[in-house]
Biotite code that builds the C-alpha atoms (Angstrom):
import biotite.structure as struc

atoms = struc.array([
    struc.Atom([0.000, 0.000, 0.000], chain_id="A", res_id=1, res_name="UNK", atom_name="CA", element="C"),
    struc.Atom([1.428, 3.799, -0.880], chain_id="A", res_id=2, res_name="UNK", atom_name="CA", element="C"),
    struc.Atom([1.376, 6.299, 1.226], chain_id="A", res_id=3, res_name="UNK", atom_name="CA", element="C"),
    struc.Atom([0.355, 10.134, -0.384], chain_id="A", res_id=4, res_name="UNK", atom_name="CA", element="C"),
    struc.Atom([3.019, 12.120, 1.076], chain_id="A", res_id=5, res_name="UNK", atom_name="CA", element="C"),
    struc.Atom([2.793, 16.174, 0.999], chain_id="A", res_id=6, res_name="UNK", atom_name="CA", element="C"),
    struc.Atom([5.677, 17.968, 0.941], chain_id="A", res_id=7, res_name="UNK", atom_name="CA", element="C"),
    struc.Atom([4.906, 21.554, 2.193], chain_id="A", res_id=8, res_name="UNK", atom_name="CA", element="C"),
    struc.Atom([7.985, 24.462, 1.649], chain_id="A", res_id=9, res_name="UNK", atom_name="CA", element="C"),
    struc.Atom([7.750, 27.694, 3.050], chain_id="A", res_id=10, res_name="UNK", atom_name="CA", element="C"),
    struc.Atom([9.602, 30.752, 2.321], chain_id="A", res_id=11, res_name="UNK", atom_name="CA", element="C"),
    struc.Atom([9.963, 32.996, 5.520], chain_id="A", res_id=12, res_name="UNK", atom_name="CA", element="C"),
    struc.Atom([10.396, 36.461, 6.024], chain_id="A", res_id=13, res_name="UNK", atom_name="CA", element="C"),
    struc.Atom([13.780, 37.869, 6.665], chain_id="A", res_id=14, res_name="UNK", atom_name="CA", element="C"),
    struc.Atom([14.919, 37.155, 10.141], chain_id="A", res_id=15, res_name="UNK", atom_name="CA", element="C"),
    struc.Atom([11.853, 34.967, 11.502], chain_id="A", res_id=16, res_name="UNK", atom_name="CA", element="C"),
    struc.Atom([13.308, 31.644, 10.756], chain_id="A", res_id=17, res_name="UNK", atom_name="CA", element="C"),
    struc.Atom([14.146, 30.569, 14.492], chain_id="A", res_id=18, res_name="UNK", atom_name="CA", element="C"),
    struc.Atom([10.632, 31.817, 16.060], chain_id="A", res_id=19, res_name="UNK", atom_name="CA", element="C"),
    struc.Atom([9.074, 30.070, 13.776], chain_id="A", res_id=20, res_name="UNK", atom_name="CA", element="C"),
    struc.Atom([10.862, 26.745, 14.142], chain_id="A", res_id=21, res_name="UNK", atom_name="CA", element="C"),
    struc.Atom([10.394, 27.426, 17.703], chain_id="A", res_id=22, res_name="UNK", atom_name="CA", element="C"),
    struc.Atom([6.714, 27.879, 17.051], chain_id="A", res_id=23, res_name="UNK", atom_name="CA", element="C"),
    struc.Atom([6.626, 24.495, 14.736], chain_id="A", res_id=24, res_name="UNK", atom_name="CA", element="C"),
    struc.Atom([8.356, 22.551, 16.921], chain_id="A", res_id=25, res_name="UNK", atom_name="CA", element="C"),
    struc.Atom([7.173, 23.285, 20.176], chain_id="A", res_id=26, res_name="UNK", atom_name="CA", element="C"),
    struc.Atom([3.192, 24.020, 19.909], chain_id="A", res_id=27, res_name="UNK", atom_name="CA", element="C"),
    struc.Atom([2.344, 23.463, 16.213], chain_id="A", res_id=28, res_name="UNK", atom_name="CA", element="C"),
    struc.Atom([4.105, 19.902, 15.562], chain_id="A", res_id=29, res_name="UNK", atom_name="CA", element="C"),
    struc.Atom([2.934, 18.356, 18.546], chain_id="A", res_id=30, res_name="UNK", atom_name="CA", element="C"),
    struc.Atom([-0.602, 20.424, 18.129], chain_id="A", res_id=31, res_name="UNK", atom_name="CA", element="C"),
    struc.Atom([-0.549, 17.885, 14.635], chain_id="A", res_id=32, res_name="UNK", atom_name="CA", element="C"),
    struc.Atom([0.860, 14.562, 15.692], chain_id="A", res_id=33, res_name="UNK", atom_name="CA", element="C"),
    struc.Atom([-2.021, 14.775, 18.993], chain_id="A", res_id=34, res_name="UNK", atom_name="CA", element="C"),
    struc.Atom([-4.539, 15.210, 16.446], chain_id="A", res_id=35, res_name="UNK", atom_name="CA", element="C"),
    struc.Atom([-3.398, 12.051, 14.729], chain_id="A", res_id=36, res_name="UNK", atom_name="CA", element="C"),
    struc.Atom([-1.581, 13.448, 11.739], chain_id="A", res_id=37, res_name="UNK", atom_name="CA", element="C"),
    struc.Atom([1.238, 11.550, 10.339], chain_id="A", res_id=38, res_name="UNK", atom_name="CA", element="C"),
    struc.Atom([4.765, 14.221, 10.461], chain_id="A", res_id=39, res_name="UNK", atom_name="CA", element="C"),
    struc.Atom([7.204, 12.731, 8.667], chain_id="A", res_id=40, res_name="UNK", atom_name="CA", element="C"),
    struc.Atom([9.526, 15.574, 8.956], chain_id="A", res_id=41, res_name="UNK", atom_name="CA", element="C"),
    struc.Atom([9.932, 18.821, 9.623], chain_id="A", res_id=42, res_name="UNK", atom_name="CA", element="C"),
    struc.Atom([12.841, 21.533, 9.999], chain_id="A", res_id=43, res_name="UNK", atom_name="CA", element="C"),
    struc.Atom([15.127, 24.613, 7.985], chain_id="A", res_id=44, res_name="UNK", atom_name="CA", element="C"),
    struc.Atom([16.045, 23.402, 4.470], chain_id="A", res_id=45, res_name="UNK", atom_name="CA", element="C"),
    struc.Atom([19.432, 23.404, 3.981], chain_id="A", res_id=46, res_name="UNK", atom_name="CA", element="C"),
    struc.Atom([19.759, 25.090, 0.837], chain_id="A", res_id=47, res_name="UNK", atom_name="CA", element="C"),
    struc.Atom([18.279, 28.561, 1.973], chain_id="A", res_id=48, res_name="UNK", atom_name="CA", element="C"),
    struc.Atom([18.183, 30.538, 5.293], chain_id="A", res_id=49, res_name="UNK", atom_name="CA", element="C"),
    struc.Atom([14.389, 31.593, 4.922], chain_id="A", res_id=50, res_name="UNK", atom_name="CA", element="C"),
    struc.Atom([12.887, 28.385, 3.896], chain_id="A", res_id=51, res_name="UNK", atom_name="CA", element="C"),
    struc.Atom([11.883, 25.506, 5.802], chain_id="A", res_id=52, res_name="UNK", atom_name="CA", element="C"),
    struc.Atom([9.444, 21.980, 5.523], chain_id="A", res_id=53, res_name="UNK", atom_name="CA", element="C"),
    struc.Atom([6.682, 20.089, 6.659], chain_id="A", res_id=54, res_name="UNK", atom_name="CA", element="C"),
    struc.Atom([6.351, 16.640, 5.489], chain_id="A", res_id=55, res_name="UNK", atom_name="CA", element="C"),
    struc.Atom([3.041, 14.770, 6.244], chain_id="A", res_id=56, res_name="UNK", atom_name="CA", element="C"),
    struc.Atom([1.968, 11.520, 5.159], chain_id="A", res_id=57, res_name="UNK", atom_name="CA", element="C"),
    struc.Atom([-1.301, 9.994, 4.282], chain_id="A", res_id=58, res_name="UNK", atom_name="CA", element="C"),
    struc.Atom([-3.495, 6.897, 3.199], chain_id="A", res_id=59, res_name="UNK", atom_name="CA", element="C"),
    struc.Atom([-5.283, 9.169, 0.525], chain_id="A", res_id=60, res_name="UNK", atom_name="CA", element="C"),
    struc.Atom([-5.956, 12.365, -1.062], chain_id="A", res_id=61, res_name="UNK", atom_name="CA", element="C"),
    struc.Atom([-9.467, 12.419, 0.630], chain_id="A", res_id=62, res_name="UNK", atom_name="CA", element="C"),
    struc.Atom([-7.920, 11.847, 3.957], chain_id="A", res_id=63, res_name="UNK", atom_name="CA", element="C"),
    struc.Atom([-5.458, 14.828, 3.397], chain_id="A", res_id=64, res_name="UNK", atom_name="CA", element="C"),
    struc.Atom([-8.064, 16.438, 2.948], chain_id="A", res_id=65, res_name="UNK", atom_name="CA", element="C"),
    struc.Atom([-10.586, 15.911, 5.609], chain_id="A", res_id=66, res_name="UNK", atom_name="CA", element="C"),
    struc.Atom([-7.720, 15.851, 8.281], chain_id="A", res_id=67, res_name="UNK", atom_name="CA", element="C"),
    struc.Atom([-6.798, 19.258, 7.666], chain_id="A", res_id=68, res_name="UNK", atom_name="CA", element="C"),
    struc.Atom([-9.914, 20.413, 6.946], chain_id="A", res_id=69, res_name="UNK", atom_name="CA", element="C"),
    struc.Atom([-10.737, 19.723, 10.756], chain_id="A", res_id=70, res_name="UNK", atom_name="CA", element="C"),
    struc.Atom([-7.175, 20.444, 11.924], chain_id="A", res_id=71, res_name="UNK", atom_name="CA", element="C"),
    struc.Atom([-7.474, 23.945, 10.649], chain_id="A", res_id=72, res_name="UNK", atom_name="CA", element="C"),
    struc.Atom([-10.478, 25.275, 11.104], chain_id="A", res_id=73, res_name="UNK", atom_name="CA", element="C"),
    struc.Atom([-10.352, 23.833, 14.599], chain_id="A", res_id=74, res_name="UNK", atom_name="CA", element="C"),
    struc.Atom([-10.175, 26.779, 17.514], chain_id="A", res_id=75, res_name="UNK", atom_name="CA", element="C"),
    struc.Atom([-7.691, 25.172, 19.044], chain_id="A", res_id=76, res_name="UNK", atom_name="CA", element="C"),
    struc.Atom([-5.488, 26.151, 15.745], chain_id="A", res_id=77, res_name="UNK", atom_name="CA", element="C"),
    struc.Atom([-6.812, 29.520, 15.040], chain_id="A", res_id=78, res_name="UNK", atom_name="CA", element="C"),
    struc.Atom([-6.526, 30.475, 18.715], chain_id="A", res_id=79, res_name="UNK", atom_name="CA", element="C"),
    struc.Atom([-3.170, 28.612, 18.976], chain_id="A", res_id=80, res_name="UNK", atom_name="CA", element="C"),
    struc.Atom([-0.314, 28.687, 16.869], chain_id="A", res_id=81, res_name="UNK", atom_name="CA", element="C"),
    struc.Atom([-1.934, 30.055, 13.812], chain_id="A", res_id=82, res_name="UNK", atom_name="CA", element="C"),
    struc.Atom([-0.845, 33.737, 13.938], chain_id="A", res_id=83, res_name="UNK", atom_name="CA", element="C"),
    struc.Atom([3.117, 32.767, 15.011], chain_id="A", res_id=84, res_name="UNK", atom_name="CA", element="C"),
    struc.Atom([3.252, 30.699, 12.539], chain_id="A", res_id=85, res_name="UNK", atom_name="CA", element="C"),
    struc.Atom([1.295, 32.138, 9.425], chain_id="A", res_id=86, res_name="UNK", atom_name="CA", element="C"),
    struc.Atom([2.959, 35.856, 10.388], chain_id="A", res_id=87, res_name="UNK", atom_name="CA", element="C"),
    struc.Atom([6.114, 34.702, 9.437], chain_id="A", res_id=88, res_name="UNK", atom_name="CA", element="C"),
    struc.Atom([5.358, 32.981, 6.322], chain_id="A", res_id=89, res_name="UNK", atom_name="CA", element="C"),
    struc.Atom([6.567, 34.763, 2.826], chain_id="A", res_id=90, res_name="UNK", atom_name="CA", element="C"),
    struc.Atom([5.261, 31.876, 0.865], chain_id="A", res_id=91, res_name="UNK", atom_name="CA", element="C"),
    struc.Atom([4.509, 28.259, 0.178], chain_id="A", res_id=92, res_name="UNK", atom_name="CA", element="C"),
    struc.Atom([4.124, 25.543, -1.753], chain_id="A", res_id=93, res_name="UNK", atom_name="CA", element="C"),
    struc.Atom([2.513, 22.324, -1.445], chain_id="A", res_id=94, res_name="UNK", atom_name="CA", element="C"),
    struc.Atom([3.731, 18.685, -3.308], chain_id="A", res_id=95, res_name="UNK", atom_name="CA", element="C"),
    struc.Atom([2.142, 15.491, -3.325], chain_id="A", res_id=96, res_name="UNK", atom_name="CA", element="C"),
    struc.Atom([3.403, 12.279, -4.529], chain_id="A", res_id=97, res_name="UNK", atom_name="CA", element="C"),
    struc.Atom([3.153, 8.620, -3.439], chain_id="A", res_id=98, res_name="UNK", atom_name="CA", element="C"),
    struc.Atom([5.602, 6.903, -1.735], chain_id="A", res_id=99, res_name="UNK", atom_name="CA", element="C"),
    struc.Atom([5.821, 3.173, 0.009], chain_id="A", res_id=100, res_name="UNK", atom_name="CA", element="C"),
    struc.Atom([5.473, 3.003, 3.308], chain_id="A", res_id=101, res_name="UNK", atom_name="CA", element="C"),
    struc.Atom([8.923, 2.154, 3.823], chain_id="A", res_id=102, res_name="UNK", atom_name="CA", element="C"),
    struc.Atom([10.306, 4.981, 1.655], chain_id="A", res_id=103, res_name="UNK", atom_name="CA", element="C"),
    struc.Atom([8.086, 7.066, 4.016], chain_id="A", res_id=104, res_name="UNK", atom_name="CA", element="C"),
    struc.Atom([9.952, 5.478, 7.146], chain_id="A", res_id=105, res_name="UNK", atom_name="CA", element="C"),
    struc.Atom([13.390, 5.713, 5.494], chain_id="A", res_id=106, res_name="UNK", atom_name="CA", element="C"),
    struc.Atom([12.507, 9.656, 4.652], chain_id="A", res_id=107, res_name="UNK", atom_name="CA", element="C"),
    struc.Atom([11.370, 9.960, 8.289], chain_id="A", res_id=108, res_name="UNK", atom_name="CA", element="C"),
    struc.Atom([15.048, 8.358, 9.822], chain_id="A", res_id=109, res_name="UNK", atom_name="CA", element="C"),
    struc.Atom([16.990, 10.633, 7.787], chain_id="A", res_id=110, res_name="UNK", atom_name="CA", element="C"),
    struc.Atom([15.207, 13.797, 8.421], chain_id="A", res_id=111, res_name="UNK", atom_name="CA", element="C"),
    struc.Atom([15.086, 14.128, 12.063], chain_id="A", res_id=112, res_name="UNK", atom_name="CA", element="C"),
    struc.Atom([13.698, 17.738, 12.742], chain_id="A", res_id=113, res_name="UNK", atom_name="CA", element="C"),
    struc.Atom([17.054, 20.138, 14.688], chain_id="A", res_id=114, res_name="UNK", atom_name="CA", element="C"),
    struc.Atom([16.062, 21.155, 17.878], chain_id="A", res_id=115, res_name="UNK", atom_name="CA", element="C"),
])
């Protein structure tokens, strides 16, 4: 069975990169995995200062879509880590491709997030 893995990059704005890692990593990340989402990885990019990933995996487009459809337009989300997170953000882009599930473990060993 695949796995639908998204591959989310964000640009940031000059000089926000560590708040919002700080942000991602201690209320946002955890604020995903508790709501049952699958982060793969997650962390600065190495081949820019400003930019930085989130890689989530799923059993299907329609569950990629119904998980964050009630992950973000939960309160707990807009009143959370929304603004700390979303403030700092230049701009994004979203991938999706399918992967096995052990590709999906073997991306998730190589990639853990720096603290």
């Amino acid at each position: 069975m695949k796995c639908l893995l998204e591959i989310r990059t964000y640009r940031l704005k000059p000089g926000t990169l560590d708040d919002f890692h700080r942000a991602m990593h201690e209320r946002a990340v955890p604020m995903l995995r508790g709501k049952g989402m699958d982060v793969v990885s997650y962390g600065r990019s190495d081949h820019e200062e400003e930019s930085y990933h989130l890689v989530r995996a799923y059993a299907s487009r329609e569950a990629l879509e119904a998980e964050q459809a009630a992950f973000y337009g939960s309160t707990e989300w807009r009143e959370g880590p929304r603004s700390a997170l979303v403030d700092r953000i230049e701009t994004y882009l979203n991938t999706l491709l399918w992967l096995s599930p052990e590709g999906v473990d073997s991306l998730r060993a190589l990639n853990e997030p720096a603290r």
